[in-house]
N, C-alpha and C positions, 0 to 999 in steps of 0.2 A: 430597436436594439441593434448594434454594430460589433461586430469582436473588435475587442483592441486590439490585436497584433495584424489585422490584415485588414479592420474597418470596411468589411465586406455587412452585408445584411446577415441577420441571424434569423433563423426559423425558431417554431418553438417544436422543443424534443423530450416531451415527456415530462415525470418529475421525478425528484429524487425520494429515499427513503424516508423522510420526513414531509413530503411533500410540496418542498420547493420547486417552483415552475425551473424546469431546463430549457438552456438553449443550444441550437446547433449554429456555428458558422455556415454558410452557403457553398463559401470559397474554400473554404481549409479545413473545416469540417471538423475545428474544438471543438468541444463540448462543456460547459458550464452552467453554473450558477450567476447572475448577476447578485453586485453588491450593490448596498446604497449607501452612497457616502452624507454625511452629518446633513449638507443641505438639500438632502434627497432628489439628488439627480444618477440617475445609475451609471454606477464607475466600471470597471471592468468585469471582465469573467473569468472566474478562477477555471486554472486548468493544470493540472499534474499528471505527467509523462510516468508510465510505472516500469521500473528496470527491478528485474529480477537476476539474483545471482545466486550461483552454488555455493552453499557455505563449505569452507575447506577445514579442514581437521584444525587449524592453526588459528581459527575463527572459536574454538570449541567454547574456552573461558567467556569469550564475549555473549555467545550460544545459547548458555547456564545461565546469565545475569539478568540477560535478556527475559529468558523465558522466567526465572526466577522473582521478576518484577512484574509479569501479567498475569504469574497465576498463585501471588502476592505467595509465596512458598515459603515455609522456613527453612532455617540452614541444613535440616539431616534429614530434609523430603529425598526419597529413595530417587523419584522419576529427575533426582536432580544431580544425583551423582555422579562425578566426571567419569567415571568408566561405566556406569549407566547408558549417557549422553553418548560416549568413545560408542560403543558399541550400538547404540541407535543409528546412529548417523553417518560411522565413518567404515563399519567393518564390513568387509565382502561378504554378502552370502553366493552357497552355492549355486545355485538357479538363479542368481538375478545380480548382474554388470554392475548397478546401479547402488545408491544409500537404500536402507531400509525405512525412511520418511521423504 
């Protein structure tokens, strides 16, 4: 097994939550899954970078839809109402700089 982005040797690094063998790169040190493409020869390793970001007050409509679609809600769910939401997320409290999620 090689990583594609630096075809350095790969180790084997465990498995994933389903139980697919993981691999590590040696040299750069991705971490993936091999695929197997149609004439089963193993094609790459998948690998996804994770960016996280503060969501901003101005984010809030997106915020609602979002979470409105994973917890398959309907339109006049309370935990979904914009000044709900406003006040979860965006309002100061006293003891703490920070959102309250």
């Amino acid at each position: 097994m090689t990583c594609h982005g630096c075809h350095s040797d790969c180790e084997r690094h465990g498995r994933d939550r389903y139980g697919h063998r993981r691999y590590r790169c040696r040299q750069c040190s991705k971490t993936g899954i091999p695929s197997v493409r149609p004439d089963g020869v193993w094609a790459t390793m998948h690998h996804m970078e994770l960016k996280l970001e503060q969501v901003r007050p101005e984010d809030l409509d997106e915020v609602v839809g979002f979470l409105r679609r994973v917890f398959q809600a309907p339109p006049n769910a309370h935990f979904l109402q914009t000044d709900h939401v406003q006040w979860k997320f965006f309002e100061p409290r006293p003891d703490w700089d920070g959102s309250r999620s």
